[in-house]
mmCIF file of the N, C-alpha and C atoms, coordinates in Angstrom:
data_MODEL
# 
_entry.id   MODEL 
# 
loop_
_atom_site.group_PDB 
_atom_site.id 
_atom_site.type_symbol 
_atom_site.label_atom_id 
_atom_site.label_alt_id 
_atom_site.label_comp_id 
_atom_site.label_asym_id 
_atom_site.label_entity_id 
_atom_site.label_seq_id 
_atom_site.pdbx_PDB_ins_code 
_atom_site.Cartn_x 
_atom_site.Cartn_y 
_atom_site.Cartn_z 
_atom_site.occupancy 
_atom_site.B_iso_or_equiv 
_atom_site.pdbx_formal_charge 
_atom_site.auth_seq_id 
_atom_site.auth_comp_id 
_atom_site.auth_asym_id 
_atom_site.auth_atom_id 
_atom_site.pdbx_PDB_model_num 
ATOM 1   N N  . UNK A 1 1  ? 15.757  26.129 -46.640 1.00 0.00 ? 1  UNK A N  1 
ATOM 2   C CA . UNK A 1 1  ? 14.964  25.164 -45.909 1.00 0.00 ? 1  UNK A CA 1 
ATOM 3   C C  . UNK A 1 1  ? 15.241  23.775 -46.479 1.00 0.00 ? 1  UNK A C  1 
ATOM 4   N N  . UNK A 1 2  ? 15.169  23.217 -45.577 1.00 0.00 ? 2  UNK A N  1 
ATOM 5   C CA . UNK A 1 2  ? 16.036  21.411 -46.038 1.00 0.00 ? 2  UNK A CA 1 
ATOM 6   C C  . UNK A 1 2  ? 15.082  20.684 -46.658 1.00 0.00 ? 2  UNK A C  1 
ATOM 7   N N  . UNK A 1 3  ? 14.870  20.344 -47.469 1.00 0.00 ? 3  UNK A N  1 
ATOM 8   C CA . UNK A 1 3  ? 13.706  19.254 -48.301 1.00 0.00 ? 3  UNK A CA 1 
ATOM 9   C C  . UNK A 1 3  ? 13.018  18.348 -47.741 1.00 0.00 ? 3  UNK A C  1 
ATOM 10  N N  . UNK A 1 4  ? 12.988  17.896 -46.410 1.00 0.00 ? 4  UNK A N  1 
ATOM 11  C CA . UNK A 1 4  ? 12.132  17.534 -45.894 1.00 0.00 ? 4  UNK A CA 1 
ATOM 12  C C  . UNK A 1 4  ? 11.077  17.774 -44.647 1.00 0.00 ? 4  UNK A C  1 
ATOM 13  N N  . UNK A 1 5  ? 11.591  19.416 -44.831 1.00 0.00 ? 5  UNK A N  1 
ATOM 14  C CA . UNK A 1 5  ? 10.883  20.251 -43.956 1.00 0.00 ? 5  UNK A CA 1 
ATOM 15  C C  . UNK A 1 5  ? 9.697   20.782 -45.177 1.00 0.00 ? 5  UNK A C  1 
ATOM 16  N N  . UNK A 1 6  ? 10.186  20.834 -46.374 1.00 0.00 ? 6  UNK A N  1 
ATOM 17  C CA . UNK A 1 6  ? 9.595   21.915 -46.792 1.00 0.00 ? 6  UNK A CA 1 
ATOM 18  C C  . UNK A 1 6  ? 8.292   20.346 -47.617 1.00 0.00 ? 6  UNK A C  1 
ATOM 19  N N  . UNK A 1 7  ? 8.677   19.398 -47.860 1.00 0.00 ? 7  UNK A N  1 
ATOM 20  C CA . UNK A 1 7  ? 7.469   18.052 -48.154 1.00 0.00 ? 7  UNK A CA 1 
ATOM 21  C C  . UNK A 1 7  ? 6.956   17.690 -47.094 1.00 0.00 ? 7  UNK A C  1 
ATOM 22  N N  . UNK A 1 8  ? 7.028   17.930 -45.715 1.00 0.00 ? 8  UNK A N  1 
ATOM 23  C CA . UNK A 1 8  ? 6.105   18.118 -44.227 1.00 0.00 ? 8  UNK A CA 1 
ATOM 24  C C  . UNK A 1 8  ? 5.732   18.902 -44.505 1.00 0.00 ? 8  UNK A C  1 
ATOM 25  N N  . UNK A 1 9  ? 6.015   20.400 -44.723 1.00 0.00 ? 9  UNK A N  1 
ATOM 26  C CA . UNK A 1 9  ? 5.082   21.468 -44.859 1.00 0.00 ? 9  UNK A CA 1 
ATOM 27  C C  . UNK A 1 9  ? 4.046   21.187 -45.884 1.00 0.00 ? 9  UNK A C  1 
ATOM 28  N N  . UNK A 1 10 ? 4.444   20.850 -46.939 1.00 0.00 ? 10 UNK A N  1 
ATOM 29  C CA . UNK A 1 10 ? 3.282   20.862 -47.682 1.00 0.00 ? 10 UNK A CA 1 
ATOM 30  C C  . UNK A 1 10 ? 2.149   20.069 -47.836 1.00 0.00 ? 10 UNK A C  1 
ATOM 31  N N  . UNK A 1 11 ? 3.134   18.802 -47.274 1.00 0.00 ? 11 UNK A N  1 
ATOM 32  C CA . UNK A 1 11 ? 1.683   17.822 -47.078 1.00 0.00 ? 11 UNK A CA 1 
ATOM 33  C C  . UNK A 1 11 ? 0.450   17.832 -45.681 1.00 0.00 ? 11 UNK A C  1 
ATOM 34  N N  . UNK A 1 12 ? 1.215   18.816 -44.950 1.00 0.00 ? 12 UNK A N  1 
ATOM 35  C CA . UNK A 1 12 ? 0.564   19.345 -43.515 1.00 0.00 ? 12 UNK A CA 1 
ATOM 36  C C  . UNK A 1 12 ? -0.616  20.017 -44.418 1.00 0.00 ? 12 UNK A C  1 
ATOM 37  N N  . UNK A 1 13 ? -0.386  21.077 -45.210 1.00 0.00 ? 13 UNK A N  1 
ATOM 38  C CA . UNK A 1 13 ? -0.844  22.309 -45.515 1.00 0.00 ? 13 UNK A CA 1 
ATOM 39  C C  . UNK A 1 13 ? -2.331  21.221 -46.456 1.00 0.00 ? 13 UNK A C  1 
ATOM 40  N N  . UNK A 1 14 ? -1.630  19.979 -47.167 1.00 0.00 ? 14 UNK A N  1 
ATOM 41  C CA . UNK A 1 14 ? -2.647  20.404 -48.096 1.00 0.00 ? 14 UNK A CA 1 
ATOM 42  C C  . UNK A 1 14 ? -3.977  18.796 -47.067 1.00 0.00 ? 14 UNK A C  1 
ATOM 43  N N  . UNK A 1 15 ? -3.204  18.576 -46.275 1.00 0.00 ? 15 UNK A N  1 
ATOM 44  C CA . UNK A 1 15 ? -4.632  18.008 -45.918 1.00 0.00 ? 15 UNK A CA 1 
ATOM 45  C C  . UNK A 1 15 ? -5.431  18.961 -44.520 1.00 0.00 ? 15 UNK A C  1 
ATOM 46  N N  . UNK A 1 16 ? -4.636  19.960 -44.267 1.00 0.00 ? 16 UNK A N  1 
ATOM 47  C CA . UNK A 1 16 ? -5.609  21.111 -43.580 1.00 0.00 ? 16 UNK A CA 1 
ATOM 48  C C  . UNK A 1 16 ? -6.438  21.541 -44.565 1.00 0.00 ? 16 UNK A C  1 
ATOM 49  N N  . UNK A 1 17 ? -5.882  22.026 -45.908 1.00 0.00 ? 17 UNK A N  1 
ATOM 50  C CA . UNK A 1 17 ? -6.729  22.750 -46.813 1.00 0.00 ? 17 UNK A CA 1 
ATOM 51  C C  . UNK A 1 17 ? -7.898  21.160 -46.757 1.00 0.00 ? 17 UNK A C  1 
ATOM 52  N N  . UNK A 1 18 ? -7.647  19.848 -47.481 1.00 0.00 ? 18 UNK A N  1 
ATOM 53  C CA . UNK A 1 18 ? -8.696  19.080 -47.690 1.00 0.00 ? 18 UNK A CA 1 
ATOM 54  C C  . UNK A 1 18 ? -9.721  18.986 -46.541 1.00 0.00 ? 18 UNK A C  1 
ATOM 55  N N  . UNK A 1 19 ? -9.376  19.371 -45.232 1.00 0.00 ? 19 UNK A N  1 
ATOM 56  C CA . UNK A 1 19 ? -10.333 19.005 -44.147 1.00 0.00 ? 19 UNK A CA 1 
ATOM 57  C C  . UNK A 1 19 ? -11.383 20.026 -44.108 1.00 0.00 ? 19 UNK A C  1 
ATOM 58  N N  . UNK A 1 20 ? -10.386 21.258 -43.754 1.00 0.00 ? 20 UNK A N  1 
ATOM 59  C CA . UNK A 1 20 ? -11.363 22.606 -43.737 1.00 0.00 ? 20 UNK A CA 1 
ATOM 60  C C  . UNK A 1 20 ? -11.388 23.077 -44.918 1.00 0.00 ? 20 UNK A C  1 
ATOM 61  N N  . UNK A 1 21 ? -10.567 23.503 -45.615 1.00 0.00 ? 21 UNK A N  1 
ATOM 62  C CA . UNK A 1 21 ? -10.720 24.462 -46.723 1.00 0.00 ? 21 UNK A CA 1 
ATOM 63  C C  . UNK A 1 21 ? -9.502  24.788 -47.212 1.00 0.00 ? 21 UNK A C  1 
ATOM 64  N N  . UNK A 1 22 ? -10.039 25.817 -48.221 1.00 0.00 ? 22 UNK A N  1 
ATOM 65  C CA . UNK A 1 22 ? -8.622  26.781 -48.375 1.00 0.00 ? 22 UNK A CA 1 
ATOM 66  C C  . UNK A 1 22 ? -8.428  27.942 -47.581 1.00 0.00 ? 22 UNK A C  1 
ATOM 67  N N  . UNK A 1 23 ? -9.740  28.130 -46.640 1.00 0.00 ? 23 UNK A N  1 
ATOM 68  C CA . UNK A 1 23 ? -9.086  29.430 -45.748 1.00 0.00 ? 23 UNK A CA 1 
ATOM 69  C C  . UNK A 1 23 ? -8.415  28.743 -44.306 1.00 0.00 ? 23 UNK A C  1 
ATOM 70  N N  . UNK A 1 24 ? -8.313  27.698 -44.319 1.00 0.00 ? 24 UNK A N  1 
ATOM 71  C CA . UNK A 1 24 ? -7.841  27.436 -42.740 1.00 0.00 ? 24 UNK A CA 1 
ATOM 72  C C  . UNK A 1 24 ? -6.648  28.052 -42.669 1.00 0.00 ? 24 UNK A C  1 
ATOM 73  N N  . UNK A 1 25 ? -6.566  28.497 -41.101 1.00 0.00 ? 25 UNK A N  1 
ATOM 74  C CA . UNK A 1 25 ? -5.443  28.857 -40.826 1.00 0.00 ? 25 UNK A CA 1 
ATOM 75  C C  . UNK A 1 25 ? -4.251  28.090 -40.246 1.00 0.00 ? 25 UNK A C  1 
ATOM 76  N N  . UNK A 1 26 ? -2.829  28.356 -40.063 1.00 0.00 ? 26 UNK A N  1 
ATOM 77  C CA . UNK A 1 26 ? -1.955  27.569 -39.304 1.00 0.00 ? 26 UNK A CA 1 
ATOM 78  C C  . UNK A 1 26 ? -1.224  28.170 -38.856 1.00 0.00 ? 26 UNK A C  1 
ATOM 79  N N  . UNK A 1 27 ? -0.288  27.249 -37.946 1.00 0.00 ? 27 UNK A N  1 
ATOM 80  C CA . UNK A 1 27 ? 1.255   28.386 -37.189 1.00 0.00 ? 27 UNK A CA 1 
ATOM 81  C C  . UNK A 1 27 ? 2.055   27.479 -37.683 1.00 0.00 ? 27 UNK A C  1 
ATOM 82  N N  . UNK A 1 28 ? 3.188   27.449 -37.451 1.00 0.00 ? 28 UNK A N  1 
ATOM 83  C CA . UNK A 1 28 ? 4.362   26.627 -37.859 1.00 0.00 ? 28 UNK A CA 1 
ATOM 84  C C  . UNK A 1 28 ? 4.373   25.561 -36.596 1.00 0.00 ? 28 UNK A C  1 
ATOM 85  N N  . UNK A 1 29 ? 4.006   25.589 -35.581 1.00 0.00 ? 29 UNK A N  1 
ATOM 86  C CA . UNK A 1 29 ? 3.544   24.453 -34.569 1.00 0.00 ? 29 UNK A CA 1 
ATOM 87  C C  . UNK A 1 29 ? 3.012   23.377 -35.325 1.00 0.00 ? 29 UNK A C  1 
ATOM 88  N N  . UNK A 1 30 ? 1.627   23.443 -36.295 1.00 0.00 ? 30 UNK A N  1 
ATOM 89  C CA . UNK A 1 30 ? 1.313   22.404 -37.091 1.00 0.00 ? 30 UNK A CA 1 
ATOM 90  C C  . UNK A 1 30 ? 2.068   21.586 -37.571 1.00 0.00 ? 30 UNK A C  1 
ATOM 91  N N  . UNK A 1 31 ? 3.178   21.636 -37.794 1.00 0.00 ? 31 UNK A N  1 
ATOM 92  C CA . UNK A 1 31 ? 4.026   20.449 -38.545 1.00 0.00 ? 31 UNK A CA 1 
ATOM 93  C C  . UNK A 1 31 ? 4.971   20.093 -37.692 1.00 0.00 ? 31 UNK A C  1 
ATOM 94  N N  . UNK A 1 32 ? 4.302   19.627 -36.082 1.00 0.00 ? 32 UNK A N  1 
ATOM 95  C CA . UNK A 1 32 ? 5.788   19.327 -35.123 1.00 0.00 ? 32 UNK A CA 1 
ATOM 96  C C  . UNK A 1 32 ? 4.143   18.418 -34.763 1.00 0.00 ? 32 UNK A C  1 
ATOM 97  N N  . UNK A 1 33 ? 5.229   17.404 -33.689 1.00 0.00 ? 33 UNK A N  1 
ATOM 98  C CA . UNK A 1 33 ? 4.006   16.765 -32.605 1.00 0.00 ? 33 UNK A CA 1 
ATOM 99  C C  . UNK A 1 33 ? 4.217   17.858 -31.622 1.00 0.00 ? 33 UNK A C  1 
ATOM 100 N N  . UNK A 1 34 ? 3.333   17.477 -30.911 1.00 0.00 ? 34 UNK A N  1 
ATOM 101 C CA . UNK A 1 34 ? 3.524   17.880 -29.157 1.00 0.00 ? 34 UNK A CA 1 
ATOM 102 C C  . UNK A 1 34 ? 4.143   17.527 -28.141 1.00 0.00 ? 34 UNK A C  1 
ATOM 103 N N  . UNK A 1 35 ? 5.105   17.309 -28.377 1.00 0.00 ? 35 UNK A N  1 
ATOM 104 C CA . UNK A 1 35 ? 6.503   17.167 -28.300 1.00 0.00 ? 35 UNK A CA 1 
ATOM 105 C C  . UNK A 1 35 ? 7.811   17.537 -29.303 1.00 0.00 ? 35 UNK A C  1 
ATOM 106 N N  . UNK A 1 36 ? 8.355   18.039 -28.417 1.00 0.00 ? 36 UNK A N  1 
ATOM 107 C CA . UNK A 1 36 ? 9.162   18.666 -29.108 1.00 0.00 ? 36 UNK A CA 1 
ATOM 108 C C  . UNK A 1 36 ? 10.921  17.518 -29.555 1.00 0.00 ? 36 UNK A C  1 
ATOM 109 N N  . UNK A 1 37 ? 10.542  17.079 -30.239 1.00 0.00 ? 37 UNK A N  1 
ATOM 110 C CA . UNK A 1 37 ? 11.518  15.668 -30.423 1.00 0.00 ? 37 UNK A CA 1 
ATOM 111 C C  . UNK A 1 37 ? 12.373  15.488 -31.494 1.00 0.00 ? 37 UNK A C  1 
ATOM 112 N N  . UNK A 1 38 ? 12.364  16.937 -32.463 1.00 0.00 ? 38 UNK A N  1 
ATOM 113 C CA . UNK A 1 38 ? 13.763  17.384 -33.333 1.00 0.00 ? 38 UNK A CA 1 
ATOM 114 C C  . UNK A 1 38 ? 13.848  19.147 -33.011 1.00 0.00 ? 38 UNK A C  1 
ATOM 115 N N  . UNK A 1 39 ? 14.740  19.603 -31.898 1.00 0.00 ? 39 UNK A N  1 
ATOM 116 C CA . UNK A 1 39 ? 14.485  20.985 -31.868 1.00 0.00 ? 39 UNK A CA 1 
ATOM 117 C C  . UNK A 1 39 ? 15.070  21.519 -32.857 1.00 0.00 ? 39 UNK A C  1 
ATOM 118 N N  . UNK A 1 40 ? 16.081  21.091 -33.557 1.00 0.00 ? 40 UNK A N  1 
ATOM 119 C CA . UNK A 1 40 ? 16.676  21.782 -34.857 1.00 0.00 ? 40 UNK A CA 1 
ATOM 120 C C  . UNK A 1 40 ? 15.782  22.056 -36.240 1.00 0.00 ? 40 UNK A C  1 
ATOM 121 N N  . UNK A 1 41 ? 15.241  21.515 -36.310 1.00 0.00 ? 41 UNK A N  1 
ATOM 122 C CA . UNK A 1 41 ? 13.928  21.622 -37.288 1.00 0.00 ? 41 UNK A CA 1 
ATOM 123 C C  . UNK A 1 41 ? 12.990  22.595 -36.462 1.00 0.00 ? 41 UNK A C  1 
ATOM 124 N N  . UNK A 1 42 ? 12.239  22.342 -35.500 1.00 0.00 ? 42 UNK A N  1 
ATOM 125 C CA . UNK A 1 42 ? 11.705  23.272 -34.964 1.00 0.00 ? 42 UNK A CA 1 
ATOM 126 C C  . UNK A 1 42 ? 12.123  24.700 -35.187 1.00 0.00 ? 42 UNK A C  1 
ATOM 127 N N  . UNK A 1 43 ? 13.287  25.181 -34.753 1.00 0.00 ? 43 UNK A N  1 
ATOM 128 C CA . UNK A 1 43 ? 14.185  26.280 -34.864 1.00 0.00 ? 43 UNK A CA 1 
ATOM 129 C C  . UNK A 1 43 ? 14.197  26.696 -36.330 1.00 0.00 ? 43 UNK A C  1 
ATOM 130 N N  . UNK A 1 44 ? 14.824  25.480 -37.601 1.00 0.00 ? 44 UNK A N  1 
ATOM 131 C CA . UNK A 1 44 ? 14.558  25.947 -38.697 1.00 0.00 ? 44 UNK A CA 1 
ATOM 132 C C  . UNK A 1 44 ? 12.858  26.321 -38.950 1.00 0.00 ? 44 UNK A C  1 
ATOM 133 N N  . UNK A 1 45 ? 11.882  26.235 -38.589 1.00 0.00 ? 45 UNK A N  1 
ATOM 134 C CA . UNK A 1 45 ? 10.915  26.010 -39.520 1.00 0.00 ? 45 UNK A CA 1 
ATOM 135 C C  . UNK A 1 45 ? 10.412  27.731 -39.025 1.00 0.00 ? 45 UNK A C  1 
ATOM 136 N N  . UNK A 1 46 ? 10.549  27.877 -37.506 1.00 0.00 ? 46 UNK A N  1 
ATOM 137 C CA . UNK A 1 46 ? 10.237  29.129 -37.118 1.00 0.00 ? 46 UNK A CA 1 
ATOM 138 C C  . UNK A 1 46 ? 11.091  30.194 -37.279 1.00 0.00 ? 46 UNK A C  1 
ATOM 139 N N  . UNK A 1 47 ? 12.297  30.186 -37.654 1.00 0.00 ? 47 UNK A N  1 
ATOM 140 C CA . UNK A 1 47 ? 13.403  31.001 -38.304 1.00 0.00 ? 47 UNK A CA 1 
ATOM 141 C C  . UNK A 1 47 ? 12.807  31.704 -39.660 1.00 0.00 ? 47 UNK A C  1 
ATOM 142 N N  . UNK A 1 48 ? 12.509  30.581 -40.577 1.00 0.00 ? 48 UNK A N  1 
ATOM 143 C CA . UNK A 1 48 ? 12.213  30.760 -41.947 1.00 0.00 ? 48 UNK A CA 1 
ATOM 144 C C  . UNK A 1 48 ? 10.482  31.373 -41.506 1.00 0.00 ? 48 UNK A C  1 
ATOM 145 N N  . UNK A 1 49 ? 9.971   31.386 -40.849 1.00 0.00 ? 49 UNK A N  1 
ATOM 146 C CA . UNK A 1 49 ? 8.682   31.460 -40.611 1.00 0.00 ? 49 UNK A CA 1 
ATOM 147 C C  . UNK A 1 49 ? 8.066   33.166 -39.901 1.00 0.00 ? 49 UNK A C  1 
ATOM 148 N N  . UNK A 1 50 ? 8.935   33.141 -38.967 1.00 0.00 ? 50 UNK A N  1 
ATOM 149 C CA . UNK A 1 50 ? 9.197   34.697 -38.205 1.00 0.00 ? 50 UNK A CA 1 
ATOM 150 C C  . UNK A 1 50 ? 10.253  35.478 -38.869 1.00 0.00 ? 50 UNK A C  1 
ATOM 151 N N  . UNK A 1 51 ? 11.807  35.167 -38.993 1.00 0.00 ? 51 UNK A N  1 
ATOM 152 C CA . UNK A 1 51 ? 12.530  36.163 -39.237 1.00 0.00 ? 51 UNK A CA 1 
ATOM 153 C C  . UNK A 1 51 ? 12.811  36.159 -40.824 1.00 0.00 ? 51 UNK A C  1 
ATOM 154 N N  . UNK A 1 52 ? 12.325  35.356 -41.563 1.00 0.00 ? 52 UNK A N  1 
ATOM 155 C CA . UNK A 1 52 ? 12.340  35.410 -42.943 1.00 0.00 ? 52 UNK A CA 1 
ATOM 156 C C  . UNK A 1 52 ? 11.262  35.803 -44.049 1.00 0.00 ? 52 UNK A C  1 
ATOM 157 N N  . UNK A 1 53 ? 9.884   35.855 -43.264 1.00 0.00 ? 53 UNK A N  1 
ATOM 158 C CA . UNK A 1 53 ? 9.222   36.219 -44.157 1.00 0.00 ? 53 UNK A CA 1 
ATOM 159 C C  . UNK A 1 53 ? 8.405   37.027 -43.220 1.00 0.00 ? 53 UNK A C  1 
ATOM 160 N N  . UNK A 1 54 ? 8.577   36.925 -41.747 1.00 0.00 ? 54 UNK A N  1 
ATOM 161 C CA . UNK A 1 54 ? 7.670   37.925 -41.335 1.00 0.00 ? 54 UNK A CA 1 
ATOM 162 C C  . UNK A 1 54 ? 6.138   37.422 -41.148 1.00 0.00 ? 54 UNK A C  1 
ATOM 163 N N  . UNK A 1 55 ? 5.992   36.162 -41.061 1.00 0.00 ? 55 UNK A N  1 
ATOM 164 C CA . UNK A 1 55 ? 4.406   35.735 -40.741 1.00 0.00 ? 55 UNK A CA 1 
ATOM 165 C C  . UNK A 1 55 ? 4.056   36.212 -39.950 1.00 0.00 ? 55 UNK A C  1 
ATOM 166 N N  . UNK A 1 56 ? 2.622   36.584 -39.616 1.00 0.00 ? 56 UNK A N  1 
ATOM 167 C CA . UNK A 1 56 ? 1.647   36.403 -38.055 1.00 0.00 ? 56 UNK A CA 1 
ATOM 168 C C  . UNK A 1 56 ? 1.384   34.824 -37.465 1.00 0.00 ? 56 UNK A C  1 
ATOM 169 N N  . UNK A 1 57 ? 1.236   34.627 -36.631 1.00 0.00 ? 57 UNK A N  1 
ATOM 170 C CA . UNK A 1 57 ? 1.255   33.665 -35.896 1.00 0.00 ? 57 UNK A CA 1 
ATOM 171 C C  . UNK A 1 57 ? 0.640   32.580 -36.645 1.00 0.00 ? 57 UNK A C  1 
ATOM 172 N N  . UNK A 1 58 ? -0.777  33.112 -37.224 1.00 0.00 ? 58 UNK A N  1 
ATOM 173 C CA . UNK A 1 58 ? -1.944  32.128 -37.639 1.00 0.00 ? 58 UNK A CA 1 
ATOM 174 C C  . UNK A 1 58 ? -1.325  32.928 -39.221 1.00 0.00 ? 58 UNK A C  1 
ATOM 175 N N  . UNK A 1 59 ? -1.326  31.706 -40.601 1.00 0.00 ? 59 UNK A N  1 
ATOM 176 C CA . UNK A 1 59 ? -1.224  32.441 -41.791 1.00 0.00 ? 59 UNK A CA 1 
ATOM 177 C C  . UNK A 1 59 ? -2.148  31.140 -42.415 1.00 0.00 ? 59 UNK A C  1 
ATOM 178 N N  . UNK A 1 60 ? -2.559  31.719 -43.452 1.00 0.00 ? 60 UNK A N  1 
ATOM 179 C CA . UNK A 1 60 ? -3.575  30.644 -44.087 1.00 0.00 ? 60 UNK A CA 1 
ATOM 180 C C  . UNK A 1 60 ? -2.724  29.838 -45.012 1.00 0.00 ? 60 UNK A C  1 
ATOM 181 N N  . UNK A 1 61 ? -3.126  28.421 -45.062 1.00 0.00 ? 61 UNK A N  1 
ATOM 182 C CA . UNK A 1 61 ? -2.447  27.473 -44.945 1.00 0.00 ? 61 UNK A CA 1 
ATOM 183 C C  . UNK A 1 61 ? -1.975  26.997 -46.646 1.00 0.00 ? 61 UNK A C  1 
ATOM 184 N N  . UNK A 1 62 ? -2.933  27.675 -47.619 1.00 0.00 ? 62 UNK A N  1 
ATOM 185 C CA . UNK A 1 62 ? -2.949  27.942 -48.410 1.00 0.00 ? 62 UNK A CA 1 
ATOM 186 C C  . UNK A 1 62 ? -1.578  28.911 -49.016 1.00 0.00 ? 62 UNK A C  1 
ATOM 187 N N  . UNK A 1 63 ? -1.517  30.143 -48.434 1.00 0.00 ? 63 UNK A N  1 
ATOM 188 C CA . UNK A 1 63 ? -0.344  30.408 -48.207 1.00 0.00 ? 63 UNK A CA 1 
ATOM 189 C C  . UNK A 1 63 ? 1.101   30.383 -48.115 1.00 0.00 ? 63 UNK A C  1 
ATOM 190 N N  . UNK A 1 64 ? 0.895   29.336 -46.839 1.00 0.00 ? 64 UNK A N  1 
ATOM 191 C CA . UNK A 1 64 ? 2.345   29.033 -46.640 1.00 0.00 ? 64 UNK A CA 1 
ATOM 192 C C  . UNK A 1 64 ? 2.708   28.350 -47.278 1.00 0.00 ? 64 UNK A C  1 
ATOM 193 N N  . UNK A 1 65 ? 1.875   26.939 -48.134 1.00 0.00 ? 65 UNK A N  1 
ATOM 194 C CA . UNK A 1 65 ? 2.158   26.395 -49.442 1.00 0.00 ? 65 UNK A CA 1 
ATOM 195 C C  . UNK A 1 65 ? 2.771   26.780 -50.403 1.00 0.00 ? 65 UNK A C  1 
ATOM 196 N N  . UNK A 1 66 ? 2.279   27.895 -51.045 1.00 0.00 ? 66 UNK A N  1 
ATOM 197 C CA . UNK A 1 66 ? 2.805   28.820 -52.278 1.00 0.00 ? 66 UNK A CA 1 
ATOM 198 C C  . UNK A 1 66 ? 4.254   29.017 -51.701 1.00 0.00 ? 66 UNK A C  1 
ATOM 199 N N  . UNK A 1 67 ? 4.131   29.726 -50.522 1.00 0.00 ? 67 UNK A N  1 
ATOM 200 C CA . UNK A 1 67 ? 5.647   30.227 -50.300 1.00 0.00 ? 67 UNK A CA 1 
ATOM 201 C C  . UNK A 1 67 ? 6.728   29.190 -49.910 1.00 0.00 ? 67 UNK A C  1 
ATOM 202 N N  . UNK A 1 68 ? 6.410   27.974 -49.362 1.00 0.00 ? 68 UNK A N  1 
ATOM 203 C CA . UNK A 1 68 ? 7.299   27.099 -49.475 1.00 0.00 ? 68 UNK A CA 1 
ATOM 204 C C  . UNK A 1 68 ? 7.616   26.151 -51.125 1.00 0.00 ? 68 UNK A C  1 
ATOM 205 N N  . UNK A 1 69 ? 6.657   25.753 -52.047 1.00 0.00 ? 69 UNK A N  1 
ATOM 206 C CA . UNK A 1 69 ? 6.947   25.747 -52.790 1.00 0.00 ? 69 UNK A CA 1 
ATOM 207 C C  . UNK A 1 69 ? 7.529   26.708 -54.113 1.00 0.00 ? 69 UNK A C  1 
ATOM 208 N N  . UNK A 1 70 ? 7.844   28.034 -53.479 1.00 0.00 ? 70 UNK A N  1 
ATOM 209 C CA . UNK A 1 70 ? 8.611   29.062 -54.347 1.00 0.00 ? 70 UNK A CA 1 
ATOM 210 C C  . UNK A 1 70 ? 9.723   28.323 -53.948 1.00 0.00 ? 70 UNK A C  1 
ATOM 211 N N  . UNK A 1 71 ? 10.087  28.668 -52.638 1.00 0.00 ? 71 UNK A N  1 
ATOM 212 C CA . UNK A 1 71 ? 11.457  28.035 -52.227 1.00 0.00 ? 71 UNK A CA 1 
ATOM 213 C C  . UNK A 1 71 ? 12.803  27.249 -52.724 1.00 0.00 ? 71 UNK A C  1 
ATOM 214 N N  . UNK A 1 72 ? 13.805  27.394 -52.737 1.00 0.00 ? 72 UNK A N  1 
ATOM 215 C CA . UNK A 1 72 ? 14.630  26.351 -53.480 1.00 0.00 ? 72 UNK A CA 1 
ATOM 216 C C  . UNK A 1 72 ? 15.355  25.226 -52.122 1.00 0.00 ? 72 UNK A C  1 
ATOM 217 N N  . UNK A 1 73 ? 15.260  23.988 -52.281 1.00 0.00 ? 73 UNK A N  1 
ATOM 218 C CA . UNK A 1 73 ? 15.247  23.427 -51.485 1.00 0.00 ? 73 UNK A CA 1 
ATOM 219 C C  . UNK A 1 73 ? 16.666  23.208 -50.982 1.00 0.00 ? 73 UNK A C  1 
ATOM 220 N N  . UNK A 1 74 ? 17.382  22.838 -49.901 1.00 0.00 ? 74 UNK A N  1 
ATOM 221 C CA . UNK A 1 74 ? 18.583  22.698 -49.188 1.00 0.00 ? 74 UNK A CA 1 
ATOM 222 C C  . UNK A 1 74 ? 19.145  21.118 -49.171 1.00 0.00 ? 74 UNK A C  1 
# 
């Protein structure tokens, strides 16, 4: 995952955690607008998201933190 997917992810993650909590949940949609206006990132983020680790749709956001910061960055 390319290093600035994975410092979007985390800074997504940790002001969901500051709003709601640490149980909020997310999809990998959270870190795109609504619009879809880099599909290659898109593609990476749900690649690494579905066929790499096997998420459910909604994973707690808390979560996906840990596992992107295991990560070694690209």
């Amino acid at each position: 995952m390319r290093d600035s997917l994975q410092t979007k992810i985390i800074e997504v993650c940790d002001k969901k955690i500051e709003k709601k909590g640490e149980t909020v949940g997310l999809s990998f949609y959270a870190f795109f607008k609504n619009r879809n206006d880099d599909p290659e990132l898109l593609m990476e983020a749900a690649t690494w998201w579905i066929s790499t680790h096997r998420l459910d749709h909604f994973e707690k956001a808390l979560k996906i933190k840990k596992l992107v910061q295991s990560e070694p960055a690209t």
